[in-house]
C-alpha positions in Angstrom: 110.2 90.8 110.0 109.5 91.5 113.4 108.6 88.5 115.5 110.3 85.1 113.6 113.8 87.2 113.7 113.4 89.3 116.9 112.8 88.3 120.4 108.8 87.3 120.9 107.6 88.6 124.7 108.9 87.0 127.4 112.5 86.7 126.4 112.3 83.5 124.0 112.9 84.1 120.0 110.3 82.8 117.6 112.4 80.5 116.2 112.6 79.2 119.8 108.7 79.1 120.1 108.0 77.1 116.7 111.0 74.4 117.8 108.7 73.5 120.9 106.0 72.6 118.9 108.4 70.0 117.1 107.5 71.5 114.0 110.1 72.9 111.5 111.7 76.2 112.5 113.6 79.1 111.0 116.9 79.5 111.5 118.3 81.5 115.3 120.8 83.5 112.0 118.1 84.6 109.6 119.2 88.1 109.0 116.3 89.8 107.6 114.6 92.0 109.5 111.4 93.6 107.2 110.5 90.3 105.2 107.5 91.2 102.5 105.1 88.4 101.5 103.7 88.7 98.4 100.3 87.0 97.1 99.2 87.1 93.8 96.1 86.7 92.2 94.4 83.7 90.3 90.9 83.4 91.6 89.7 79.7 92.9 93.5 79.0 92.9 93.6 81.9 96.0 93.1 78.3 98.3 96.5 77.6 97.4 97.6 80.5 98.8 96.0 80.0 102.1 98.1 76.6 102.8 101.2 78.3 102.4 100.3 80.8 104.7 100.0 78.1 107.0 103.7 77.1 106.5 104.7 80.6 107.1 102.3 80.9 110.8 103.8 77.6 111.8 107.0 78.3 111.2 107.0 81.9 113.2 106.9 84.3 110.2 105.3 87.5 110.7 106.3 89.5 107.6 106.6 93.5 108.4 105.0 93.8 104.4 102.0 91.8 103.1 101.6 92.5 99.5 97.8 91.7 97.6 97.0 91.2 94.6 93.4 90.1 93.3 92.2 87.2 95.4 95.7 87.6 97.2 94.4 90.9 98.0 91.8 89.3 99.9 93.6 86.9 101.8 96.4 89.3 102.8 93.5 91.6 104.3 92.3 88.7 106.3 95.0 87.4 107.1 96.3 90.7 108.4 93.0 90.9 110.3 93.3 87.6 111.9 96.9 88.6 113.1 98.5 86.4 111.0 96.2 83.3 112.1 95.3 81.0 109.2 92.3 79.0 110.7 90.0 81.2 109.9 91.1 81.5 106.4 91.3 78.1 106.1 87.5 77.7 107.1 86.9 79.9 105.2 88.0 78.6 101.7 86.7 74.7 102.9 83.1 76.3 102.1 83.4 78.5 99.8 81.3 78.2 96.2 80.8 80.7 93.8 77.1 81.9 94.6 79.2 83.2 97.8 81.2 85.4 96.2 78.7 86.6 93.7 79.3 84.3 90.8 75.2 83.5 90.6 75.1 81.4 87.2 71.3 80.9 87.6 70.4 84.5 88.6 72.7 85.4 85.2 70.9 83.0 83.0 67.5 84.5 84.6 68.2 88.0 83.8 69.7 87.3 80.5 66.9 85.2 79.8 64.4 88.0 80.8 66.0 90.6 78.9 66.1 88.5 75.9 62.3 88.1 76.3 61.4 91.6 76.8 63.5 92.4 73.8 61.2 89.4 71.6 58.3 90.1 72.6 58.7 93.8 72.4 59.7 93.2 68.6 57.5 90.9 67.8 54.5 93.3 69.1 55.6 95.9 66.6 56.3 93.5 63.8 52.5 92.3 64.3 51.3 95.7 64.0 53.7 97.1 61.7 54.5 94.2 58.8 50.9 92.9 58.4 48.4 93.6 56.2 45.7 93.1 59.0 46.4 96.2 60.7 47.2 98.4 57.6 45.4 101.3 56.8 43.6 100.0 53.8 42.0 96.9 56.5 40.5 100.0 58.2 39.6 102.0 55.2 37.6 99.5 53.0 36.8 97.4 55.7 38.6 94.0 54.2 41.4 92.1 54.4 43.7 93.1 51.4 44.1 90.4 48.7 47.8 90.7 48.6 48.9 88.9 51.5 49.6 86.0 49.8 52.4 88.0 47.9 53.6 90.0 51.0 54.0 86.8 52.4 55.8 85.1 49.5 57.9 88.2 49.5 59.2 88.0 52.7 60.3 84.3 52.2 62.1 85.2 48.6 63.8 88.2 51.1 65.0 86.0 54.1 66.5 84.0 51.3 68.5 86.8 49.4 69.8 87.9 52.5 71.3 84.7 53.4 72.6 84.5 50.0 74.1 88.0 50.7 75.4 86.3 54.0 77.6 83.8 52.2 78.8 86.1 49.4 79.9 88.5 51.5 82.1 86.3 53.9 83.6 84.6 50.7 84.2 88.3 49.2 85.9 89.6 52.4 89.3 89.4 51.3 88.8 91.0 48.3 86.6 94.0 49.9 89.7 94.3 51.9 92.4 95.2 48.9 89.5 96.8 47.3 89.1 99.3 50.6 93.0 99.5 50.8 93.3 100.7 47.3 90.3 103.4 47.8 92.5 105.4 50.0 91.3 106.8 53.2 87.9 105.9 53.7 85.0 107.9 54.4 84.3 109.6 57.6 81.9 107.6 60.2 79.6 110.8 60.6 79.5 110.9 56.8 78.4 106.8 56.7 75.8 107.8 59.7 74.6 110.5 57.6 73.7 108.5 54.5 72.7 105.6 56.7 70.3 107.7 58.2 68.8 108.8 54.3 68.5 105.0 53.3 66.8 104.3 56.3 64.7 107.1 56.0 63.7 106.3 52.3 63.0 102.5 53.5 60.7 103.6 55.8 59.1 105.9 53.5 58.4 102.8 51.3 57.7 100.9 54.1 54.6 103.1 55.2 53.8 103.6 51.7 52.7 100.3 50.5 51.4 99.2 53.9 49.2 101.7 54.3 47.6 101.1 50.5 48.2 97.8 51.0 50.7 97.1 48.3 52.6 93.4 47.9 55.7 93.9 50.0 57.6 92.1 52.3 56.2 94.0 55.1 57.3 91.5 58.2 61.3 91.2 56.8 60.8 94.7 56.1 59.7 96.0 59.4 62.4 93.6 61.0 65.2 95.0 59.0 63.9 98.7 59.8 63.6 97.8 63.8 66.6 96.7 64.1 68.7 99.2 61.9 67.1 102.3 63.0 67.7 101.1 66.9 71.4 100.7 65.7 71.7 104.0 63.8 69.6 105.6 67.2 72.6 103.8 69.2 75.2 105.9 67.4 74.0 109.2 67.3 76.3 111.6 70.1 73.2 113.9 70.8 70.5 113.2 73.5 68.9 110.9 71.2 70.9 108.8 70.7 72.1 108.6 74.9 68.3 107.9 75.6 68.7 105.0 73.8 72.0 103.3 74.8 70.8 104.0 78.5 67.1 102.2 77.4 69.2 99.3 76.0 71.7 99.2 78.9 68.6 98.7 81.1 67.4 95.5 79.1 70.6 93.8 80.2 71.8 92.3 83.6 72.4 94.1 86.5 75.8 95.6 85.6 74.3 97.8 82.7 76.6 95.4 80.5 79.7 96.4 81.8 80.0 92.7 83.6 78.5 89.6 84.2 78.0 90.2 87.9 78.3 93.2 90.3 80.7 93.2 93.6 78.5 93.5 96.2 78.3 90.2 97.2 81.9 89.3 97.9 82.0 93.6 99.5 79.4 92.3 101.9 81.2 89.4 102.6 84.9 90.8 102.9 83.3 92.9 105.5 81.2 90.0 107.6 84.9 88.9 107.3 86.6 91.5 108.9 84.3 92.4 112.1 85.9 88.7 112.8 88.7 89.9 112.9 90.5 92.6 114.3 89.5 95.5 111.8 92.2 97.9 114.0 94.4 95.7 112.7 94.8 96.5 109.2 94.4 100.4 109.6 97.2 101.0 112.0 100.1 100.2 109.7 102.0 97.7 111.5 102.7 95.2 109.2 102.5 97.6 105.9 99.4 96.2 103.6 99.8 97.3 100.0 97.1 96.0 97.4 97.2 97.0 94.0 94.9 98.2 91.6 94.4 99.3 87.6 92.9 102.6 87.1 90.9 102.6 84.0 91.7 105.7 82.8 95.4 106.4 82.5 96.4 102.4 82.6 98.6 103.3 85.7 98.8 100.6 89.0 97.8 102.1 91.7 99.4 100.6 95.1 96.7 101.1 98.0 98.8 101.2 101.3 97.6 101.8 104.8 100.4 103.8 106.7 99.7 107.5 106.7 102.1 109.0 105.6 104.2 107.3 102.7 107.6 108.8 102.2 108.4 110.9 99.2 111.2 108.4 98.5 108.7 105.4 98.1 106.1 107.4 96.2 109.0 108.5 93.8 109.9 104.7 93.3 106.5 104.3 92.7 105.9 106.7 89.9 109.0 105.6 88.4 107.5 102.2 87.5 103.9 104.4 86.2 102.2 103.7 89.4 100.4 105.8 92.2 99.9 106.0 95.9 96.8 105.7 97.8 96.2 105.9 101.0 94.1 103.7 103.0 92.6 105.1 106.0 89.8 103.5 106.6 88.2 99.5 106.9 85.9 100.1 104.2 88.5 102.0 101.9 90.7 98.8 102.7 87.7 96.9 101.5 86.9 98.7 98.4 90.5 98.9 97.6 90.8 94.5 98.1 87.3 94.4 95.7 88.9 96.9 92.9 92.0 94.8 92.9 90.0 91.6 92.4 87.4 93.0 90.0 88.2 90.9 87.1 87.3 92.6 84.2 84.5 91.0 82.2 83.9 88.9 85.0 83.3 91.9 87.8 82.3 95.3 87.3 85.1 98.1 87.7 85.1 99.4 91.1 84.5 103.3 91.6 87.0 105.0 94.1 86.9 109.0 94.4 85.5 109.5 91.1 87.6 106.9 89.5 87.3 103.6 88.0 89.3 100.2 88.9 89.6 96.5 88.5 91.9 93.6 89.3 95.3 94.4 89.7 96.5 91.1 88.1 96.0 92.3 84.5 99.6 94.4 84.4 101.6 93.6 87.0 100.5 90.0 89.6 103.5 90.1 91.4 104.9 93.7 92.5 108.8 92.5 93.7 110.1 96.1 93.0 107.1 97.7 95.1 108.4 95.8 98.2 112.4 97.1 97.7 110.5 100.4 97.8 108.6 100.0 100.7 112.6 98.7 102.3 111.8 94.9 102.7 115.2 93.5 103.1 113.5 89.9 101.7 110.6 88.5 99.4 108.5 86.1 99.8 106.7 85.8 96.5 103.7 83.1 96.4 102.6 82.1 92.8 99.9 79.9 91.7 101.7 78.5 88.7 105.0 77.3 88.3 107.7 80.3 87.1 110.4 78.1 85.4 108.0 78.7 82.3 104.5 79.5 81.0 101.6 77.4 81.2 101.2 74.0 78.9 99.8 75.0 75.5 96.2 73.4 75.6 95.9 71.4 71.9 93.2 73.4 70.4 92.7 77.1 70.8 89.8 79.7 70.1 89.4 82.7 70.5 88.6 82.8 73.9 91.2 80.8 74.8 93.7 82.6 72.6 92.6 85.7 74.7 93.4 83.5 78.1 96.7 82.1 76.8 97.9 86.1 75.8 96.9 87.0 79.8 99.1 84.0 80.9 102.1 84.7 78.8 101.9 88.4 80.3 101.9 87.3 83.3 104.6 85.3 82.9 106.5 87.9 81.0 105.5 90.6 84.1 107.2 87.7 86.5 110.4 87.2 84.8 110.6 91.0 84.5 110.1 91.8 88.0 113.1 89.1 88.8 115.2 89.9 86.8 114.9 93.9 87.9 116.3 92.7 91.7 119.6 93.7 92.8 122.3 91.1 92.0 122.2 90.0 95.3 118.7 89.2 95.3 118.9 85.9 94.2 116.8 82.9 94.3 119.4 80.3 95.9 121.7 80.5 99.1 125.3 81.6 98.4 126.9 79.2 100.8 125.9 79.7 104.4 123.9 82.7 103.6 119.9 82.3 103.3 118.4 83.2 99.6 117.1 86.8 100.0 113.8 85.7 97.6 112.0 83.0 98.3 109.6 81.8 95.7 106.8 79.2 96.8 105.2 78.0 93.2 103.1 74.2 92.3 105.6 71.9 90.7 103.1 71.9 87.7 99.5 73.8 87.1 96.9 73.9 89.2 93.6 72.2 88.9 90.3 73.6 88.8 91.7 77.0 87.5 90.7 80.5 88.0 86.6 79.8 88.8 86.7 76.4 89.9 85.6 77.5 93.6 84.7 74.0 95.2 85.3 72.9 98.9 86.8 69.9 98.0 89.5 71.2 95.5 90.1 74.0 98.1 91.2 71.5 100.9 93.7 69.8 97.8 95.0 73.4 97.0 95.8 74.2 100.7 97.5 70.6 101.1 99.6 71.3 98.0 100.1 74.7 99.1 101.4 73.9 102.3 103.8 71.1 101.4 105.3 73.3 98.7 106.2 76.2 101.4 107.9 73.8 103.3 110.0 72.8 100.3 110.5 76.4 99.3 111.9 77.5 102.6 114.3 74.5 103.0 115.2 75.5 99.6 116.0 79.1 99.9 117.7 78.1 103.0 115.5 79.7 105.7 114.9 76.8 107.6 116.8 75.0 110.6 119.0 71.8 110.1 117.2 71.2 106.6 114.0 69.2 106.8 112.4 67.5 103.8 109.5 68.9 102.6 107.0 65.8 103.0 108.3 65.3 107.2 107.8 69.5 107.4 104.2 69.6 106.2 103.4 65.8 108.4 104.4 67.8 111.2 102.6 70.9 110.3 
């Protein structure tokens, strides 16, 4: 830490500075010298974030690290921009919604809607011509309407109604079809299965074509259904140029990610960078404080830790890979941009983000708080900022699907990544003060969860989070002892 410990221009300390304002101070002792602030991610909770950041300005800390992960990626690039300011953060947040960061729900029902109808009516259109006796060959050959639509017809009901009988058996038969598959040994081969899928489908057709061109009684409309929509499947999973025409055709029906995600990230790039020229863009690229925002890549699982000082020492990029991470240089605004997008590219939510030839998204998904990362980078204390309490994992909501079985795994890994990282500190590196001594980590956290959760981005909830936020650094500093003469946390954040 350079300018809460140190001696601020002109001769008077920082602490100094804050004490004329009347607001709390740190302590004239503080030792530490390269303090790292750490912000994780956690989406619409990243509001949170911003009030304690507000703690940290009034009280004089400049940290000489600023850690990011997902949306705390993007607040640690603006705030790094805004030298530390957190007004325009704060304005920031009190307006934003999520159409502004790309999170269009109308333009996704739209598209999805669309696609769905292109899909239909492109179906149907066959089916009319295909699986009716009005347009078979035999219409055009004697001139009349066959006589055996009435059965065709009857047909196709009788078939609709097998195959939801075949429905039912076959999800009350599935436990046995699994013991009868175990004892069967090692089951066919998938190219073998596409193989004789292919014959079946082939004969079916055959049929198909057969009696509708002599017009036969058949059930021509489930018929043609059943051959649409298998042979576009079997088309799907055939490796040769085939069968990529068609997964690309498909991938075009959907929204505008090609179905890798619900929305793409050029809304919230466009608006990190209208962010930025606010700021001071030199800012962030000259190295000084360190910014460090962290990534997944895709393809080998590893985290890769974005940094934008030149030249990284082979010390701290041996740390690094020791914990299966990477180093990438930032050297640029816009490679700090892509970097703050691919570490808050949820995935599912957000497309991965491409980065020389690579593929990334949000950061959060192995590792939301990097503690060791800032050891490495020679921070002599943390500052870690969580959006939900650390003492233990979220409240177990009373019912659980699948979805939500999927969300309650994330937050137990997160969790699980937290206590890690905490428990991997030097023995010093402790939580508490050890008598007179300040607490090396300092850990600002809710007292319970959050409301509003990941993608509940509303003005109104965003003004709570920062008031919550704030209050709660105060607390946390007087707690890990960082702060002069002991002030309670609800007099620190009146006078903030």
């Amino acid at each position: 830490m350079r300018a809460a410990a140190g001696v601020a221009p002109g001769g008077r300390s920082a602490a100094a500075r804050v004490v004329s304002t009347g607001r709390p101070s740190l302590r004239r002792d503080l030792p530490f010298r390269r303090i790292a602030v750490v912000l994780t991610g956690g989406g619409a909770m990243g509001a949170y974030e911003v009030g304690v950041l507000q703690a940290l300005e009034n009280a004089g800390i400049k940290p000489a690290i600023v850690a990011g992960v997902s949306v705390g990626a993007m607040n640690a690039v603006l705030w790094v921009a805004h030298h530390f300011r957190t007004a325009p953060l704060a304005s920031i947040w009190s307006g934003l919604t999520p159409d502004k960061i790309g999170m269009r729900r109308g333009a996704l029902a739209m598209r999805t809607i669309g696609a769905f109808l292109v899909l239909v009516a492109l179906a149907q259109a066959l089916l009319a011509l295909a699986g009716s006796h009005q347009t078979s060959l035999a219409r055009w050959i004697t001139r009349r309407a066959p006589e055996s639509d009435l059965w065709s017809e009857l047909l196709d009901v009788v078939a609709w109604l097998l195959v939801a009988a075949v429905g039912v058996a076959m999800g009350r038969l599935a436990p046995f079809a699994d013991e009868w598959l175990a004892r069967r040994g090692t089951p066919p081969s998938p190219e073998r299965l596409q193989r004789w899928f292919g014959i079946v489908l082939l004969v079916w057709a055959l049929i198909h074509l057969a009696t509708w061109g002599f017009g036969v009684p058949w059930p021509h409309r489930f018929s043609a259904t059943v051959l649409l929509l298998a042979s576009v499947a079997w088309l799907a999973h055939q490796p040769d140029r085939a069968g990529r025409w068609t997964r690309a055709v498909l991938q075009r029906l959907l929204p505008e990610t090609r179905g890798r995600a619900l929305w793409t990230n050029e809304t919230r790039r466009r608006l990190l960078g209208r962010l930025l020229r606010m700021g001071d863009v030199r800012a962030i690229t000259k190295g000084d404080p360190h910014l460090l925002i962290s990534a997944c890549v895709v393809d080998t699982g590893h985290m890769c830790y974005f940094v934008n000082w030149p030249h990284p020492t082979a010390d701290f990029r041996e740390r690094i890979g020791e914990t299966l991470g990477e180093v990438a240089v930032m050297r640029s605004p816009r490679e700090i941009v892509e970097a703050a997008i691919a570490s808050s590219a949820v995935p599912g939510v957000f497309e991965p983000v491409r980065i020389l030839g690579r593929e990334f998204v949000d950061g959060g998904v192995f590792s939301n708080q990097p503690l060791r990362v800032m050891l490495a980078d020679g921070a002599d204390a943390i500052l870690a900022v969580l959006v939900a309490p650390s003492a233990g994992p979220p409240p177990l909501p009373r019912e659980l699907g699948t979805i939500g079985l999927g969300a309650r795994l994330l937050e137990l890994a997160n969790w699980r990544d937290l206590q890690a990282e905490l428990r991997s500190l030097p023995p010093e590196w402790t939580r508490e003060p050890k008598g007179a001594a300040a607490a090396r980590v300092c850990v600002v956290e809710p007292r319970e969860a959050l409301p509003g959760g990941m993608y509940g981005f509303d003005p109104s909830s965003a003004r709570d989070l920062m008031e919550r936020g704030l209050e709660d650094a105060w607390e946390a500093l007087g707690r890990a002892g960082w702060l002069e003469g002991g002030v309670e946390p609800a007099e620190a954040a009146e006078r903030s």
